[in-house]
N, C-alpha and C positions, 0 to 999 in steps of 0.2 A: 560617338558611335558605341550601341553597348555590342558586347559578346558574352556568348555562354561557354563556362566551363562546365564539362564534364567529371573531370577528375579532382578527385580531394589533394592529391599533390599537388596537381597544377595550381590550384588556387594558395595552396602556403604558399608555394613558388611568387605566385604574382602577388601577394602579402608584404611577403620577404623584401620584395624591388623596393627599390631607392626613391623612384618617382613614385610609391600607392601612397595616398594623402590617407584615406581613411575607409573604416568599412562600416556597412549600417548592417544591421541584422533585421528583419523584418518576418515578423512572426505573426500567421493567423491559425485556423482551426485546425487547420490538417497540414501544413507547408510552413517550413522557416527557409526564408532565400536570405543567401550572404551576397551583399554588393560590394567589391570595390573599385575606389574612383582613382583611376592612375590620371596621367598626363596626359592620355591620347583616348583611355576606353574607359567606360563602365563595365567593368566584369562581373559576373553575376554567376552564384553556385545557388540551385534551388532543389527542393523537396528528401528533406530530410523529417524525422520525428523530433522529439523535445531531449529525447536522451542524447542520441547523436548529437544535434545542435550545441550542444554544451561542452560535449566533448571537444569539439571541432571552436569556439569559441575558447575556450581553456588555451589551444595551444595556437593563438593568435599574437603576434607579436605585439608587448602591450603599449598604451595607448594611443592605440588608432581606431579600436572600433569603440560603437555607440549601440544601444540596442533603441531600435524602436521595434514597439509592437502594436500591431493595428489586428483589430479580428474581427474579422467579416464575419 
């Protein structure tokens, strides 16, 4: 089941957990959405710019994310 986060805390929060396996970053022309895959959800933080993105990538706990980029 996916759900969307709102908040840039809530999604460290759900980073942080024990059960998130991993996150994808998915980046096209105007929108980077961050997924992660727990045990139970896909959580999803979407539309950001390319600054923020990185920023917000930077302070991910590291290796668990992956970047793909696909651009429509």
């Amino acid at each position: 089941m996916p759900k969307q986060i709102h908040e840039i805390k809530d999604f460290l929060l759900t980073t942080s957990k024990k059960d998130a396996r991993f996150v994808k970053i998915k980046r096209s022309k105007d929108m980077v959405k961050f997924k992660v895959r727990s045990s139970k959800y896909l959580y999803t933080l979407c539309g950001f710019d390319s600054e923020k993105a990185d920023k917000l990538k930077q302070s991910l706990p590291p290796g668990r994310h992956s970047d793909i980029s696909h651009f429509l």
